[in-house]
C-alpha positions as CSV (number, residue, x, y, z in Angstrom):
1,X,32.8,253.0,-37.8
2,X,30.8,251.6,-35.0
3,X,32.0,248.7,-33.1
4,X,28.6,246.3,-34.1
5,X,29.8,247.1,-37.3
6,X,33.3,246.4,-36.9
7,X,32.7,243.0,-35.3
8,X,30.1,242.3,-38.3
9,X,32.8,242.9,-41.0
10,X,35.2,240.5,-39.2
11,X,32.1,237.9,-39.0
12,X,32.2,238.0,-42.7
13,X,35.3,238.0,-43.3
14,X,35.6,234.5,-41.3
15,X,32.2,232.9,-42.2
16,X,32.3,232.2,-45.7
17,X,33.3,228.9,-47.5
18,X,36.2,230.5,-49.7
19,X,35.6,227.9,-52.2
20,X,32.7,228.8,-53.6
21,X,33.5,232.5,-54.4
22,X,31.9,235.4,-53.6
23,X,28.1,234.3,-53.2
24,X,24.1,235.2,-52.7
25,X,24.4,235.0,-49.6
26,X,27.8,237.1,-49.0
27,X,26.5,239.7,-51.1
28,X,23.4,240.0,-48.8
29,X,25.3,240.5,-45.8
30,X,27.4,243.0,-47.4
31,X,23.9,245.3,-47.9
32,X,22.6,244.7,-44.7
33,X,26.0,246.0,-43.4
34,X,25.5,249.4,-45.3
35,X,21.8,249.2,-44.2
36,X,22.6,248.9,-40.7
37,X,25.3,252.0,-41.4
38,X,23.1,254.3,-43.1
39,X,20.0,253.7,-40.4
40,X,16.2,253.0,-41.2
41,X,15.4,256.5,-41.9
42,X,17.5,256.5,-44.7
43,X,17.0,255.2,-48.9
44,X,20.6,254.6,-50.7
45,X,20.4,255.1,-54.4
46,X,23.6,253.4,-56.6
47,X,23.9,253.7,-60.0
48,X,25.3,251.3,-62.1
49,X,28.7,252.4,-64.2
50,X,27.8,254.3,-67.5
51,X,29.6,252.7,-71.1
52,X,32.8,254.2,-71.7
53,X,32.9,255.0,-75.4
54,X,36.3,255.0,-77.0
55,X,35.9,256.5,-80.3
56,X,33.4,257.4,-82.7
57,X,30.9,253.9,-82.3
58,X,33.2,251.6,-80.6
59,X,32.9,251.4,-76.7
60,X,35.5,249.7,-74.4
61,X,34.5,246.5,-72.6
62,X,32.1,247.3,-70.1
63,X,32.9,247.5,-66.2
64,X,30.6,248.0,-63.8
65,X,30.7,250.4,-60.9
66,X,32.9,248.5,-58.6
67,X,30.9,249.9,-55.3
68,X,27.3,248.3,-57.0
69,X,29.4,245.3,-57.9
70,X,30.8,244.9,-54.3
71,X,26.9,244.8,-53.1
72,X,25.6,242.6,-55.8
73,X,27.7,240.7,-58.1
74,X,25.9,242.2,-61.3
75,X,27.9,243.4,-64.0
76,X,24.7,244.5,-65.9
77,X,25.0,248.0,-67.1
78,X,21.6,250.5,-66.5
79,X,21.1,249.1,-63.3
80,X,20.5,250.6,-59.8
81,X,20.2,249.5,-56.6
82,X,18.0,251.0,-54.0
83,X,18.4,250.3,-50.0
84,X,15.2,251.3,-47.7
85,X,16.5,249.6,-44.3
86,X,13.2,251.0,-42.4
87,X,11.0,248.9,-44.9
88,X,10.9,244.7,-44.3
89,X,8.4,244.5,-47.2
90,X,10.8,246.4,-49.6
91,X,14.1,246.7,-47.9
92,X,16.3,246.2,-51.0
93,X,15.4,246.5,-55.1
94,X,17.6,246.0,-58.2
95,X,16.6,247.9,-61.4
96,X,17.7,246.3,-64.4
97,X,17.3,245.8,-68.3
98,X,14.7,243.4,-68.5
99,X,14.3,240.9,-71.4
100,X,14.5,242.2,-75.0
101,X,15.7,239.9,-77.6
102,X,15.7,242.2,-80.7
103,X,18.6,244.0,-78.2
104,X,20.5,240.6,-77.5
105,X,20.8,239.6,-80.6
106,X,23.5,243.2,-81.3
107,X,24.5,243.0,-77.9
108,X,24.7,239.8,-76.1
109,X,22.0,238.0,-74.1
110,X,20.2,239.9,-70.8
111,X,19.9,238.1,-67.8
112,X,16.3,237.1,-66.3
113,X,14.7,238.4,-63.0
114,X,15.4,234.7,-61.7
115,X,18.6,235.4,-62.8
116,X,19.1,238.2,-61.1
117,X,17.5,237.2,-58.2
118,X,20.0,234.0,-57.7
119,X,23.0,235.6,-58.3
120,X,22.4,238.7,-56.0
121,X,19.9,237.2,-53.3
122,X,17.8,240.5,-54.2
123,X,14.0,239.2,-54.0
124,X,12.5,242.5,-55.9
125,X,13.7,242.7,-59.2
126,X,12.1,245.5,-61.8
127,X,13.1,247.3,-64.8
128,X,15.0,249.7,-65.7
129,X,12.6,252.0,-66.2
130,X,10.7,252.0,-63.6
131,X,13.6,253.2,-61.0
132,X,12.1,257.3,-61.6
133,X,8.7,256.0,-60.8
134,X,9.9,254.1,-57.6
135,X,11.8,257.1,-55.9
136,X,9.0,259.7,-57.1
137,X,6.4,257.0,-55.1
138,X,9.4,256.4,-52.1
139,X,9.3,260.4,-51.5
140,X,5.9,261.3,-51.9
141,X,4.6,258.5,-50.1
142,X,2.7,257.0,-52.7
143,X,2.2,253.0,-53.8
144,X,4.3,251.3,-56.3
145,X,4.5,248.1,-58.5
146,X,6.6,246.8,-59.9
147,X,4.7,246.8,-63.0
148,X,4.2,250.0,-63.2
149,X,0.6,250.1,-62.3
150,X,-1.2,252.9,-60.3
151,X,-2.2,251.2,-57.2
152,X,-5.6,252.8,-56.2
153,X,-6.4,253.0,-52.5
154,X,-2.6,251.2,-51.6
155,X,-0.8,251.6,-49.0
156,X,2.5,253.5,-49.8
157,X,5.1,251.2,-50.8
158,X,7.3,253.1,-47.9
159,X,6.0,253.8,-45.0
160,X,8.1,254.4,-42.2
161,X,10.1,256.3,-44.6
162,X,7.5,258.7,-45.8
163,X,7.2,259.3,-42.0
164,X,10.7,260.2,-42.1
165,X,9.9,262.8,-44.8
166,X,7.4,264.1,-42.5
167,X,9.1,264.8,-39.7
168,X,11.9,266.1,-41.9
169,X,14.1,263.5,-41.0
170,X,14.5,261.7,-44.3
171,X,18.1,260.7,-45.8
172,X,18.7,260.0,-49.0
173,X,22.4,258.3,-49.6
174,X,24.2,258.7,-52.9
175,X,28.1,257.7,-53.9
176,X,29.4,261.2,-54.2
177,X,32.7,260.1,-53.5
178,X,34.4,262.4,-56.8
179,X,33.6,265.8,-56.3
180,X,34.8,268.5,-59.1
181,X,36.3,271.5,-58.8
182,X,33.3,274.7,-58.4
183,X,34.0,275.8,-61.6
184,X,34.2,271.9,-63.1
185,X,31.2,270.2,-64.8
186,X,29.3,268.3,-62.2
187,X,29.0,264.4,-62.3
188,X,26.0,262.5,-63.2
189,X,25.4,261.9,-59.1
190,X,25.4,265.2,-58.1
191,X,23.6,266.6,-60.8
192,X,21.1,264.1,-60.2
193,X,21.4,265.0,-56.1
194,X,20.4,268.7,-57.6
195,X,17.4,267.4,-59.2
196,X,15.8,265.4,-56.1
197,X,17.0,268.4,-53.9
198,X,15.1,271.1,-56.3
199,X,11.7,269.0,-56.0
200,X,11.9,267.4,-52.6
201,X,14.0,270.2,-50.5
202,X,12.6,268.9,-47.6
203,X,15.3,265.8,-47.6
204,X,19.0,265.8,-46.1
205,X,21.6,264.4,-49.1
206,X,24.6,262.3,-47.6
207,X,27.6,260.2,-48.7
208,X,27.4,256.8,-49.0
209,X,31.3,256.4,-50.3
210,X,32.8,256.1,-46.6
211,X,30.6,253.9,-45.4
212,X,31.8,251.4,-48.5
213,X,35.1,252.6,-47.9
214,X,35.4,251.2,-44.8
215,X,33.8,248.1,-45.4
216,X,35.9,247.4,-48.6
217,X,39.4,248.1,-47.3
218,X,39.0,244.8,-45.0
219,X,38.9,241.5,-47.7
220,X,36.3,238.6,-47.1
221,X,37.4,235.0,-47.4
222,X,36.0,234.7,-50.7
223,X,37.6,237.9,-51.9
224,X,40.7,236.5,-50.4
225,X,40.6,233.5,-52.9
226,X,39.9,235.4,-55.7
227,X,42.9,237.9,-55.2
228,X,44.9,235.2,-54.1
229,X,44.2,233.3,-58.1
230,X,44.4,237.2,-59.4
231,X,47.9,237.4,-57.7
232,X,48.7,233.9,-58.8
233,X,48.2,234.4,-62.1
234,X,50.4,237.4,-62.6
235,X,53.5,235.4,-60.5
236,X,53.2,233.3,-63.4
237,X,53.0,236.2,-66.3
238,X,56.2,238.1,-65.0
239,X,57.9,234.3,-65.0
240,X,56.7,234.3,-68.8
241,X,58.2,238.2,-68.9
242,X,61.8,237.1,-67.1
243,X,62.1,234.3,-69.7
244,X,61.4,236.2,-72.6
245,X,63.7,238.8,-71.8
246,X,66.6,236.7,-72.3
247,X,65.8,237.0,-75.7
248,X,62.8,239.9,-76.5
249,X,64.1,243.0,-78.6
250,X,61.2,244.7,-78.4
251,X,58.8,246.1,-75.1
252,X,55.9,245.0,-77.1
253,X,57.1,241.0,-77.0
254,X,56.8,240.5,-73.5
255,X,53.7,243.0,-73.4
256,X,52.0,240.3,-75.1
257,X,53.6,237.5,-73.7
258,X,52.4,238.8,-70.1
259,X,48.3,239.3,-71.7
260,X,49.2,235.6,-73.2
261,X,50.1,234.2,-69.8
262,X,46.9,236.1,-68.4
263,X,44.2,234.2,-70.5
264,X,46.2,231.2,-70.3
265,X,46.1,231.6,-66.3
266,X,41.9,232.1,-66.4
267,X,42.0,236.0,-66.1
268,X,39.7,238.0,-68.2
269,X,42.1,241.0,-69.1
270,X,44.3,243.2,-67.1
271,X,43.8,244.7,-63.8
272,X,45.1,248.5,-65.4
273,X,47.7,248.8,-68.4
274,X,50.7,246.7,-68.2
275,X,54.1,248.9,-67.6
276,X,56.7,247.4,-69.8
277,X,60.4,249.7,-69.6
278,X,63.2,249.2,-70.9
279,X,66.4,250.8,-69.7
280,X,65.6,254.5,-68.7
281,X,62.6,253.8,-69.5
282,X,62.2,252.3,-66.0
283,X,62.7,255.6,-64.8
284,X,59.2,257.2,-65.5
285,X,57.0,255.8,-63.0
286,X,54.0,255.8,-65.2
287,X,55.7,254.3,-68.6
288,X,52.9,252.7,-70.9
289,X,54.2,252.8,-74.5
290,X,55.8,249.7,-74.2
291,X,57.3,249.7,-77.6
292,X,60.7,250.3,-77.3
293,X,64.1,248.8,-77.9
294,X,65.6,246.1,-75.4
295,X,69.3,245.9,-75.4
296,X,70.9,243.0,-73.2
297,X,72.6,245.4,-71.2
298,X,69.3,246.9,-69.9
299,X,67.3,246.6,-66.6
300,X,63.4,245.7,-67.6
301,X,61.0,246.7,-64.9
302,X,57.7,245.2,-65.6
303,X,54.7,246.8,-63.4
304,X,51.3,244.2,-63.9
305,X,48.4,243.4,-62.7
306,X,45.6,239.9,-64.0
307,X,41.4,240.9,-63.2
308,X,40.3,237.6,-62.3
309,X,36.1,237.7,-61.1
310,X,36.7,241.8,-60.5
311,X,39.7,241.4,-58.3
312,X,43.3,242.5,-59.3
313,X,46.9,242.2,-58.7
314,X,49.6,244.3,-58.8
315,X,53.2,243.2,-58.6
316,X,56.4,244.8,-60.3
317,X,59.5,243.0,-60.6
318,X,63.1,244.6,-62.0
319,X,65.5,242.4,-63.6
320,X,68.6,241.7,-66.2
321,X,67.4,241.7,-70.1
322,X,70.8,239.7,-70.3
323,X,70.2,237.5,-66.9
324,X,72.9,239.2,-65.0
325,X,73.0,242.6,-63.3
326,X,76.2,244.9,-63.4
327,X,77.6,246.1,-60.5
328,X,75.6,248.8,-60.4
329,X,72.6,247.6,-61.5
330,X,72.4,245.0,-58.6
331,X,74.0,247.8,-56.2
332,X,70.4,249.6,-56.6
333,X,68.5,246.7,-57.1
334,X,70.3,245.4,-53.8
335,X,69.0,248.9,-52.1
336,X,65.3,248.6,-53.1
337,X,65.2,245.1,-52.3
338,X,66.3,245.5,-48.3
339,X,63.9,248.7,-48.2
340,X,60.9,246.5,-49.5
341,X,62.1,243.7,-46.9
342,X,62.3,246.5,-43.8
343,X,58.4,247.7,-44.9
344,X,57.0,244.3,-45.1
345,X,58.3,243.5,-41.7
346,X,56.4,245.9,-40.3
347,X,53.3,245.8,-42.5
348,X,51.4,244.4,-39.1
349,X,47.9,245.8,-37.7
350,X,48.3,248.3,-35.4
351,X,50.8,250.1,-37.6
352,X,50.0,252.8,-39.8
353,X,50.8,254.0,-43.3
354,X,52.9,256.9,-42.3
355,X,55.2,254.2,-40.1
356,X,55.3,252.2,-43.4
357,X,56.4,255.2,-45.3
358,X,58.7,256.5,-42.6
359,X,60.5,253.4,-42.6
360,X,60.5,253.1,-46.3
361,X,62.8,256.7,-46.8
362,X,64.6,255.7,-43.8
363,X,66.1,252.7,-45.4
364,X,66.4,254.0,-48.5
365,X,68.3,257.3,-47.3
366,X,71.0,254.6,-45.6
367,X,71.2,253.1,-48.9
368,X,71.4,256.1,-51.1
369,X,73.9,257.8,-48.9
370,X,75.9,254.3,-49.2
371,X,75.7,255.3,-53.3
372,X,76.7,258.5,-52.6
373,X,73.3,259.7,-54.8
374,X,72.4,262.2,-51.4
375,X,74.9,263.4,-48.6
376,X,72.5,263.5,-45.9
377,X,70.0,261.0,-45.2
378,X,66.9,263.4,-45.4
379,X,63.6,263.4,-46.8
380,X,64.5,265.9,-49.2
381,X,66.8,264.6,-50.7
382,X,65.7,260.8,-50.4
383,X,62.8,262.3,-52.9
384,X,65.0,263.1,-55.8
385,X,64.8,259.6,-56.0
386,X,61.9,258.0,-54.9
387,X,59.1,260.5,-55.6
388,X,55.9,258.1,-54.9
389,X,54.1,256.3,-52.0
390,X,55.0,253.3,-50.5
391,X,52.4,251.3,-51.4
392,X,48.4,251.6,-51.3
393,X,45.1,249.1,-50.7
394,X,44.7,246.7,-53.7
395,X,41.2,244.8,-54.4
396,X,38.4,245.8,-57.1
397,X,40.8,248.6,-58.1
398,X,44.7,248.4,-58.2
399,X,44.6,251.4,-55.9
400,X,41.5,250.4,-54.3
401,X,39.6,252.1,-51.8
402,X,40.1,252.5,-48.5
403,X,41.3,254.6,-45.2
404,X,45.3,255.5,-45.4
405,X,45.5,254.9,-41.7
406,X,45.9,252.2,-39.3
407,X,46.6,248.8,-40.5
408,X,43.7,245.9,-40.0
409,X,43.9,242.2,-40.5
410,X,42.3,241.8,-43.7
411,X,44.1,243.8,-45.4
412,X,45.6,243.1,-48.9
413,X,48.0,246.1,-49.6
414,X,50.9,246.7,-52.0
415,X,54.0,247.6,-50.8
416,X,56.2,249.5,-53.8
417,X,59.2,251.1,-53.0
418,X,61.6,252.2,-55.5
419,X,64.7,254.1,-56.9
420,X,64.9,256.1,-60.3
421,X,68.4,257.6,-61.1
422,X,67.6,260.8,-63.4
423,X,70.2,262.6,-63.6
424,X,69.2,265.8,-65.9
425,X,66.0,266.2,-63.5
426,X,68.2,265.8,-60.0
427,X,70.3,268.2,-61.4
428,X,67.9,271.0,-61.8
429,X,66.4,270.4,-58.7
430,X,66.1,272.8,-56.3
431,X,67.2,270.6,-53.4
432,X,70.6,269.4,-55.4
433,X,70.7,273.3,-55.9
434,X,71.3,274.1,-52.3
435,X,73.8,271.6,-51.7
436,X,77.3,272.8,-51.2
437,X,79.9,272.8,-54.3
438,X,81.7,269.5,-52.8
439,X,78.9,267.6,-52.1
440,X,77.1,268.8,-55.7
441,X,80.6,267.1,-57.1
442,X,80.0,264.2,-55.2
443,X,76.3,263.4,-56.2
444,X,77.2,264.5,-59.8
445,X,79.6,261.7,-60.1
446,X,77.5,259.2,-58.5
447,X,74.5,260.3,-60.9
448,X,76.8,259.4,-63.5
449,X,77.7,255.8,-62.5
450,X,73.9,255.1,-62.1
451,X,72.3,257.5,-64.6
452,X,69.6,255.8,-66.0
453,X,68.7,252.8,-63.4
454,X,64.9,252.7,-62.2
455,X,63.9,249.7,-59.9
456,X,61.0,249.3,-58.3
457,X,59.6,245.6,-56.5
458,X,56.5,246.0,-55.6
459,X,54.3,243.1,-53.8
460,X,51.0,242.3,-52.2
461,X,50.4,241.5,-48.5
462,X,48.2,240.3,-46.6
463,X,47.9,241.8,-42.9
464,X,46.7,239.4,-40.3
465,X,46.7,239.6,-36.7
466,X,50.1,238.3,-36.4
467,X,53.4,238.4,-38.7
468,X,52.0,239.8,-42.7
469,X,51.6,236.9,-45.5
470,X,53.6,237.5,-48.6
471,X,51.4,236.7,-51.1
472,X,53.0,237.1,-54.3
473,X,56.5,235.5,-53.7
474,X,55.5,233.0,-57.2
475,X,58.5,235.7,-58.9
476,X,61.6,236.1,-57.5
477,X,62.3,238.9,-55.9
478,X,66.2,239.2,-54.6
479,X,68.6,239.8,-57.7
480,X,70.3,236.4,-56.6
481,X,66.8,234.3,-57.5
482,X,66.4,236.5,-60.2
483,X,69.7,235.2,-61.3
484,X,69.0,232.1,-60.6
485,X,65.5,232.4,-62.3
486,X,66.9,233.1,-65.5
487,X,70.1,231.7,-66.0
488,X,67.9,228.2,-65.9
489,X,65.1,229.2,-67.6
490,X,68.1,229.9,-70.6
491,X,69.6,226.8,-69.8
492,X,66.3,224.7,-69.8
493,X,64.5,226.7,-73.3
494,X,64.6,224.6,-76.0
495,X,67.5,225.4,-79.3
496,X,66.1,226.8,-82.0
């Protein structure tokens, strides 16, 4: 990333009245960003996200391409943006659905061009249909309308660019960002990057997806508010989960409770599937049947995440279905806890994510040597327990985009470590294989005092240019607040 464009990014990031969201103007400033990136020889094509069907007629609730979102604010599907940075007269058009109100009345109502045109500060709006037209014209140096009209005589509707194409040094930018193995089916993009290429050879294809990467891994004010309400939100639906748990027999109760305390809180739905586990249940990382048994003697860990305007949380929290842990319980609770504290300390720009993950199995190799769960404090062996990243970028995605390296203010990360006690799979492993016959008789007994346990806290930061914000403290964290938490919320519930 260039420096102008580095000190733009931080410009926006500082500029805009957080109050009123992300707005027109933001949205402009974030495409004149990836038009200053991509240069004025250069057109960027972005698709909108296709419907996702689920099964046989029934689709799931639309969500747009989070990368066309960022740019515009549209959550239309069939829309595309197009970005021609060397053109002043046509420098940006959206193609969407125009109009059609024997299609709104199945399917909701369409927004208008002025619509559009509010919402995304984009001054040329067109249809759908014409967006084949306009890149055939763009090319080939030809006029265009939005209409649809041939324009006799015109002038072409880009002409700097067909220069480019002239001189061969025409770019056309596409978001090729998943690309399948050779013998895979190719995506919609590149397919569509084979049939420009087999009619226009003459043009150079590149990447757009760093240049939003980079962009997108630093938060505006605005997005800060949202993902601050996002993050909000879900502090309150894991306090809804811990005082459920005091009484839920069933994964599924506080599965809904959490989705209750979501729509209650202003959020449209969840960020990604809530994880509900029970007992060793907590021990999968990716657990999402959330339908099993609670028992009062169990650990619950409850993994979730509220979509509020786009943005999303992600915030895990282990505690007591009874509202105390055992000793062991709170022995790896107590463990995970101090690792989490020891990352977040250092979660400061500058710093990078392999730091962050360095100290992460650091502290947790102390603390599962103190368990007696490994007998060296090694990588190794630390991942026969913790098997997962320390944490990741959150934003439009729970594991948003973005560059795993060197921390920058702006920032909003998650920062997850964990410890899951299995004991069948640690003892089949090869690295509890190669331990010595005392030590294996060492581990083996510990594996049997905390066969079972899985506890992860996971929380969202914000990295600034000085000490990192906590921004999801709303749940306790500590298995003394925890305590605390729920032990009053039994004592202030209502009797039956």
């Amino acid at each position: 990333m260039t420096r102008s464009l580095a000190l733009a990014i931080a410009l926006l990031t500082t500029s805009v009245n957080a109050a009123e969201g992300v707005s027109s103007r933001e949205y402009a400033a974030r495409r004149q960003l990836v038009a200053s990136a991509i240069g004025p020889r250069s057109i960027l094509v972005m698709f909108s996200a296709q419907p996702a069907r689920r099964n046989g007629s029934v689709e799931w609730p639309y969500r747009q391409n989070d990368n066309l979102y960022y740019l515009t604010g549209n959550t239309q599907p069939d829309s595309a943006l197009v970005l021609l940075p060397g053109e002043p007269a046509t420098s940006e058009v959206l193609f969407a659905r125009e109009r059609n109100p024997q299609q709104e009345r199945w399917s909701g109502r369409i927004p208008s061009a002025e619509e559009l045109r509010a919402g995304t500060g984009i001054a040329t709006i067109a249809g759908a249909d014409g967006l084949n037209g306009f890149i055939a014209a763009v090319l080939e140096g030809r006029s265009w309308s939005p209409a649809g009209r041939p324009l006799s005589f015109a002038d072409p509707i880009a002409p700097s660019f067909s220069e480019a194409v002239r001189r061969g040094e025409a770019e056309v930018w596409l978001l090729m960002e998943r690309r399948p193995p050779l013998d895979g089916d190719l995506p919609p993009v590149l397919e569509y990057a084979g049939r420009l290429r087999a009619r226009y050879p003459e043009i150079r294809f590149r990447d757009a997806t760093p240049v939003l990467r980079g962009l997108r891994e630093v938060k505006t004010a605005a997005e800060l508010e949202l993902m601050r309400r996002a993050i909000d939100i879900t502090g309150d639906a894991q306090l809804a989960a811990m005082r459920l748990a005091m009484t839920a027999t069933n994964e599924k109760q506080i599965d809904d409770a959490i989705d209750r305390a979501y729509r209650e809180g202003g959020a449209c739905c969840w960020g990604f599937p809530s994880i509900v586990a029970a007992g060793a249940n907590a021990t999968t990382l990716h657990y999402h049947a959330n339908d099993a048994v609670i028992r009062r003697g169990d650990l619950v860990l409850t993994d979730i995440g509220a979509d509020y305007q786009g943005y999303t949380a992600d915030v895990t929290r282990t505690y007591p279905a009874g509202g105390r842990f055992t000793a062991e319980q709170r022995a790896v609770h107590d463990a995970v806890f101090r690792a989490q504290e020891e990352v977040i300390r250092i979660a400061r720009a500058g710093n990078t994510w392999r730091e962050l993950s360095d100290k992460a199995h650091q502290v947790l190799g102390e603390e599962l040597l103190e368990l007696g769960l490994i007998t060296r404090n090694e990588p190794e062996q630390v991942r026969m327990y913790f098997f997962h990243g320390i944490g990741h970028h959150v934003g439009l995605q729970v594991h948003d985009t973005g560059r795993y390296q060197q921390l920058r203010p702006g920032m909003v990360i998650a920062i997850e470590p964990g410890i899951y006690v299995r004991k069948d799979d640690v003892l089949a492993s090869p690295t509890y294989a190669k331990l010595g016959e005392e030590e294996k008789s060492r581990v083996a007994g510990a594996l049997e005092r905390y066969n079972g346990i899985g506890v992860r806290i996971e929380d969202n930061v914000l990295v600034t240019g000085g000490a990192p914000e906590h921004l999801s403290r709303k749940a306790p964290r500590s298995a003394a607040d925890i305590e605390k938490f729920m032990n009053g919320a039994r004592v202030s519930s209502p009797a039956p």
